[in-house]
N, C-alpha and C positions, 0 to 999 in steps of 0.2 A: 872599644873601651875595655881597658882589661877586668878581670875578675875580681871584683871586688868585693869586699864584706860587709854584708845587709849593713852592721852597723857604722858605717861610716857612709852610705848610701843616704844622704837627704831627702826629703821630703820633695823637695823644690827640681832638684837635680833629676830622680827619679820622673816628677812630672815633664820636666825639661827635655828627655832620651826615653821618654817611654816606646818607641818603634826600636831604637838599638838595641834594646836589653832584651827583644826575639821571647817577649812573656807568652806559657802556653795559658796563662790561668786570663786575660787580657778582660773578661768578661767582669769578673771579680775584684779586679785589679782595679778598673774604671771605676765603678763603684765605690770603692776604700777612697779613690782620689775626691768623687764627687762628693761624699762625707766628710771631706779632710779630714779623712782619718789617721794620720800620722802612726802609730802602734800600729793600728792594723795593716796598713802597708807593709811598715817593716816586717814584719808575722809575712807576707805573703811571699815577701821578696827572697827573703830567708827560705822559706818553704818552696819558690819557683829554681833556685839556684839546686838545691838538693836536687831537685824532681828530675833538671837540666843534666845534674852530674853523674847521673847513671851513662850517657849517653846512647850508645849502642848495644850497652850490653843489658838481659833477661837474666836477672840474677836468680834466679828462679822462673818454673811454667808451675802457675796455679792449677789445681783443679779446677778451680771455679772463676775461671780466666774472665769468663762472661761479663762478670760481676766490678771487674775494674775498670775505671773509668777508662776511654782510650786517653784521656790529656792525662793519665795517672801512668810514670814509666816504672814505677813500684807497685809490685801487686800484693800488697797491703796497706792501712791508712797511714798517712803520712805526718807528725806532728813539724812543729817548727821550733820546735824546743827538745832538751835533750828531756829525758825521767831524770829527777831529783830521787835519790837512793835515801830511805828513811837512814838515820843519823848512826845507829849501832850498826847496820851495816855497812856502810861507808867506812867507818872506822874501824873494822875488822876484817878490809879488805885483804890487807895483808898476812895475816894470822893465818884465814883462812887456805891462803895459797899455799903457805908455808906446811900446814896440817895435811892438805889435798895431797899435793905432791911428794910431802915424805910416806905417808900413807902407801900410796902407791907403789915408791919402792920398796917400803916394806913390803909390803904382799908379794912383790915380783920377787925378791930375796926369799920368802917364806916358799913359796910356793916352789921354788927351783929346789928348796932342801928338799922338801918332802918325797917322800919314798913314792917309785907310781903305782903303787899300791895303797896309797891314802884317801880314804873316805875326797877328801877336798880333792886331791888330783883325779880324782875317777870323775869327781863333779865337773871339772873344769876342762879336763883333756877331753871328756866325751865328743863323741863322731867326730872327731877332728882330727887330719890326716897326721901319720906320724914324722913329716916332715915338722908339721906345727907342736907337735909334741916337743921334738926333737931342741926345737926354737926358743923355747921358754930355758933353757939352761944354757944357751948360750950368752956371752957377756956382749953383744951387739945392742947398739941404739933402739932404743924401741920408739918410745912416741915424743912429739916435741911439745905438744900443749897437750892440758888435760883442758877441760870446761865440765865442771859440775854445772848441770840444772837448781839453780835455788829457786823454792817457791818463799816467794815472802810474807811471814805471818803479824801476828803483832808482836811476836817477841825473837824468840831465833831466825835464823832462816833454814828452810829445809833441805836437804840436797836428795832431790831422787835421783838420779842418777850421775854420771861422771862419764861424760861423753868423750869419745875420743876421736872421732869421726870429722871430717871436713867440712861437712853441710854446713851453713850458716857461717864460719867464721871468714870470709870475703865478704860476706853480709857485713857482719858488723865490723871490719876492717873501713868496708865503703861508707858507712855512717858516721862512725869516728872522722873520717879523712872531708867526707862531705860538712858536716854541721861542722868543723873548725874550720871551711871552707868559709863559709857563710857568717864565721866572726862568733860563733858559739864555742862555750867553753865548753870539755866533755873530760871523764876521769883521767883517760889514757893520751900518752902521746903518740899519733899515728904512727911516726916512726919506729915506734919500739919494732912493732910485729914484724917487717920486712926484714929487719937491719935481723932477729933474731931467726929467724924462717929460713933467708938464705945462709946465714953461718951455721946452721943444725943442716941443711941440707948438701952446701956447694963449699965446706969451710970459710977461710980468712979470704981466701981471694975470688971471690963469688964472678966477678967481671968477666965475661965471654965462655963462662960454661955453660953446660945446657940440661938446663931443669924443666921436665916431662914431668907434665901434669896429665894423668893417665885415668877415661871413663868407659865404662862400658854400659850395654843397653840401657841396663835396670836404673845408672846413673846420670843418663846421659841429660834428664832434665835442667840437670845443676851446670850442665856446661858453663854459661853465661859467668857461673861466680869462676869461676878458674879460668875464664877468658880475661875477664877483670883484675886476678892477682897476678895472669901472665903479663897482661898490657902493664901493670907497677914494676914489677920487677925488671919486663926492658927499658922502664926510664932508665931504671937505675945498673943498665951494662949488662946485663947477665939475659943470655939465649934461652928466654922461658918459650915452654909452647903447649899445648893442649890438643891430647890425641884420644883417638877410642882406640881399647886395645886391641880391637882386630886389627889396626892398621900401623901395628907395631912391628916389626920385624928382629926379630930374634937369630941369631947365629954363633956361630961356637960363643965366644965369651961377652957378646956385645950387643945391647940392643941398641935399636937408630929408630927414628922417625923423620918421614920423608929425608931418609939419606945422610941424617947428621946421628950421628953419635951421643946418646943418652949421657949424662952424666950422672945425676942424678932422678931418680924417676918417683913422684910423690901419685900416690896410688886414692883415686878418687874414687875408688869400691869398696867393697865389703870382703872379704875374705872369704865368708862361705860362697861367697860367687865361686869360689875354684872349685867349689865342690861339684857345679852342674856345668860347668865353663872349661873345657879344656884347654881354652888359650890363656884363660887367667890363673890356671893353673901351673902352665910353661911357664909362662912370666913369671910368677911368683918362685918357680924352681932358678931363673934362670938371672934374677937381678940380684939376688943375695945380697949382700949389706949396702947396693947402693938404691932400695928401693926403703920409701920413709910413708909412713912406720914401718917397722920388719914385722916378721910374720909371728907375731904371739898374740894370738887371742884369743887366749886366758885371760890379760891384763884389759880386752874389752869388753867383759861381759860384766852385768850387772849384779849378779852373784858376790863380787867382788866386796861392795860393801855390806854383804852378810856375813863377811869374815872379820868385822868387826864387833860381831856379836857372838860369834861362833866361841861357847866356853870353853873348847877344847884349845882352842889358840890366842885366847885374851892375853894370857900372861907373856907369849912370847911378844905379841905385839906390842902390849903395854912398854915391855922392855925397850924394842925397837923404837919405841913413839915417844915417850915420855911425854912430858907437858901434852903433846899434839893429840894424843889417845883420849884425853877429856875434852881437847875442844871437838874430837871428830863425834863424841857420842852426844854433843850439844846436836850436831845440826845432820849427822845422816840417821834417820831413824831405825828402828829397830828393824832388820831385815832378816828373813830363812832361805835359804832353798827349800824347794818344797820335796821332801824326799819321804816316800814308802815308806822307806825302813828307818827312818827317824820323825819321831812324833815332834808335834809343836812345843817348847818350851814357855807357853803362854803365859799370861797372868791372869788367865780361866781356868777353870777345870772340865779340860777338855781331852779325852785319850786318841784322838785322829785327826788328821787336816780337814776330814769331811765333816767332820764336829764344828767347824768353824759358821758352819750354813746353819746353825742351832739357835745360835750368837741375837742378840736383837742385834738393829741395823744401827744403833748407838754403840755396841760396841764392838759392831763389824767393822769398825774404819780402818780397812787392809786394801791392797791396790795388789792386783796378780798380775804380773807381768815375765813375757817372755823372757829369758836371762840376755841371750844374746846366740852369736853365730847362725842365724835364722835370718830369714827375711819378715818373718813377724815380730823383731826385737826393736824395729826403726820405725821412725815416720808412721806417728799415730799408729802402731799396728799391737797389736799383744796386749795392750792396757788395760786391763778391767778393777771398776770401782765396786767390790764387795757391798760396799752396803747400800747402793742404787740396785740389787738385783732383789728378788723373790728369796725366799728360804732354799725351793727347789732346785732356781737356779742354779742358786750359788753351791748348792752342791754337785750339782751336775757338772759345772762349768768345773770346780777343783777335782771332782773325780777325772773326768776327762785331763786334765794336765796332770794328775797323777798317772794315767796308760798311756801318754804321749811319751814314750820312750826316744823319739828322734830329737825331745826338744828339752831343755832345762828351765826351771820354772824358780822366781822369788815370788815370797809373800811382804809386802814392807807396811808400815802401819801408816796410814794416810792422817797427814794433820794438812787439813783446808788453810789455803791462804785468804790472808787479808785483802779486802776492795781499798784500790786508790781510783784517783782520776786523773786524767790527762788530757789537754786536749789535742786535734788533731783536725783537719780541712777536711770535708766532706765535698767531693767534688764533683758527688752527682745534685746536692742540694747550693754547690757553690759558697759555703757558709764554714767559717769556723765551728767545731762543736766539741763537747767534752764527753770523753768517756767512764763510765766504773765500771774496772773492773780490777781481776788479780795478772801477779805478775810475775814472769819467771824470769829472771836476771841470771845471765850468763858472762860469767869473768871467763876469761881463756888466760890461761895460767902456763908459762914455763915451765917444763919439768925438772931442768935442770938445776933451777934454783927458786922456783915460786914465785919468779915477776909475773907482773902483771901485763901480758902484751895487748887485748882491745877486749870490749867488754860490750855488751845490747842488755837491753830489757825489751820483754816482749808481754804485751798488755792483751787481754783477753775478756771480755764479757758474757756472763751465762754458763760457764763453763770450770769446770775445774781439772781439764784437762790443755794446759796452756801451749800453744805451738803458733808458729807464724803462719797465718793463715790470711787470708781477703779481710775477714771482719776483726784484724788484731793490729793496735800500731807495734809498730820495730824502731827504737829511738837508743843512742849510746845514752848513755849513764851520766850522772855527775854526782 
């Protein structure tokens, strides 16, 4: 039987091919049947097809691997529907892209004039090799998607950060592609992301080049998603592959993997890995404009949108941004670096960072977070919620990143997101259930022009530090 969409899947038919259809959920299944339950069938069928469409590949390794079901090939809860996007953001999806991405190049522009003697480029250049220095005033391609983090409140939506990183977008590439599998409408057309991915990577004639998707140790958990965008991309002709980079082979002008000549090579680390990694170092010296993103990361740290607030440079960006400068101060909140030798410009009367631990915990609502180039900038790591800490703490905790000279620090003002619900199959109780919780919505946005190429929501309960985790659903948008 070929694959077909839950919704044109009958009631009758379904009970008719119930051994064809190879269900892992069979237990549940029966069930919904002996109920005649019609909706809830479809709900399962829908939900079995997704679960199916992962197939071989771990699109991620949980830490808490334990905890998922084995009939669950997603290690996190699964819904059978996509998130419904409250109504203002839906219809600002496009703004927003539009606002993200010129922003961006604003800053990349701002930041290549400045003298490297500028307060912001000492901020931004710090510990970071002068090849990368060097990088930023170059007119070379940088990044192909942005994805701000929105947390969704009741009125704007928030953007803590603006991720540039690869983690997750094969995630929601395979959501997208899975739930329009299964006859669900979702915001994005799967199509977009590839058709835009391999022209930013392998140009107009993408067919039989070879694009090297490239992980090392510290990444290698993620393999699975980049086995997954290499397996789409050889439908569609083009010699994709997935290698760690020790087993890269580098020589005068050309890198290869097992034997075939690199064309383009899309880099599934971090950059400060060159700094304790001398092979991703070579690499990094040795692929020059054909590795995607290039080497500037200035443009991926967090700091970034503290330059949004930054008085010294309002006016030029204003310029640069017009219109886009007041929708970006609607939704990224007020952001600092945390610097020594410059005080907070609060709306306290406060003369030091370490004054901020004075603060009651009402109006401590600030988030300290590593800037970036670190390994404590990713992946739950650097995040601290000021005003969940002690008085003492919280001074301890900002002195301490005021003497951490290897590492760059923002303070941004936390505004809490709002609880939705959603529901999702609980597959150790075997039962549909619904969740409340907040949510962080991730659009993956062209840089080029601010399309919109695939987009997730990621649901969380108890928490107000939102990430895909075992107890979170991961569902596309509409």
């Amino acid at each position: 039987m070929p694959h077909t969409s839950s919704a044109h899947v009958s009631y009758e038919m379904y009970r008719g091919n119930y051994e064809h259809f190879h269900l892992r959920l069979q237990a549940t299944l029966a069930c919904a049947m002996e109920q005649n339950d019609s909706a809830l069938t479809q709900e399962l069928l829908a939900l079995e097809g997704i679960n199916r469409d992962v197939g071989k590949h771990h699109l991620y390794e949980s830490t808490h691997q334990d905890r998922v079901h084995p009939e669950s090939r997603l290690p996190f809860r699964v819904s059978p529907e996509p998130f419904v996007l409250p109504e203002n953001v839906r219809n600002s999806i496009t703004v927003y892209g539009r606002a993200i991405t010129e922003y961006y190049k604003a800053c990349a522009s701002l930041l290549a004039e400045l003298p490297a003697d500028h307060r912001w480029r000492k901020y931004l250049d710090h510990h970071k090799p002068d090849s990368m220095v060097q990088s930023l005033r170059e007119s070379i391609p940088s990044h192909i998607f942005l994805r701000p983090d929105f947390v969704l409140t009741d009125g704007d939506p928030v953007v803590t950060e603006i991720e540039t990183s690869p983690f997750g977008l094969a995630l929601s590439h395979f959501l997208n592609v899975s739930y329009t599998r299964v006859g669900k409408n979702t915001m994005v057309n799967p199509d977009a992301f590839p058709d835009t991915f391999l022209r930013e990577t392998l140009g107009t004639e993408a067919k039989g080049r070879h694009l090297c998707f490239a992980l090392t140790d510290y990444t290698k958990k993620y393999a699975g998603q980049f086995a997954f965008l290499a397996d789409n991309f050889r439908a569609s002709g083009v010699d994709a592959s997935v290698a760690m980079v020790d087993d890269l082979e580098l020589h005068d002008d050309e890198i290869s993997s097992n034997g075939r000549r690199v064309d383009a090579l899309y880099r599934g680390f971090y950059l400060h890995e060159a700094t304790r990694d001398h092979k991703v170092a070579a690499l990094l010296q040795q692929a020059g404009k054909r590795i995607f993103p290039s080497c500037k990361p200035q443009l991926e740290e967090k700091a970034l949108m503290a330059m949004l607030w930054e008085p010294e440079l309002q006016s030029n960006l204003q310029q640069r941004l017009g219109a886009n400068f007041t929708v970006l101060q609607k939704i990224i909140p007020p952001t600092w670096v945390l610097d020594p030798q410059h005080p907070p410009s609060f709306p306290f009367e406060i003369s030091s960072w370490s004054d901020v631990a004075k603060l009651s915990r009402k109006q401590r609502m600030f988030v300290l977070k590593t800037s970036g180039f670190s390994a404590q900038s990713s992946w739950a790591k650097g995040v601290t919620f000021l005003e969940k800490l002690s008085q003492d703490k919280c001074r301890e905790t900002i002195n301490a990143s005021l003497a951490d000279t290897d590492n760059l620090y923002v303070l941004q003002q936390f505004r809490k997101g709002t609880d939705f619900t959603h529901k999702y199959f609980d597959f150790h109780a075997r039962a549909m259930k619904e969740m409340r919780g907040r949510v962080r919505f991730t659009p993956y946005y062209a840089v080029r022009d601010g399309k919109l190429l695939t987009a997730k929501a990621t649901l969380c309960e108890n928490t107000d530090y939102i990430h895909a985790m075992v107890d979170s659903i991961n569902a596309p948008v509409i």
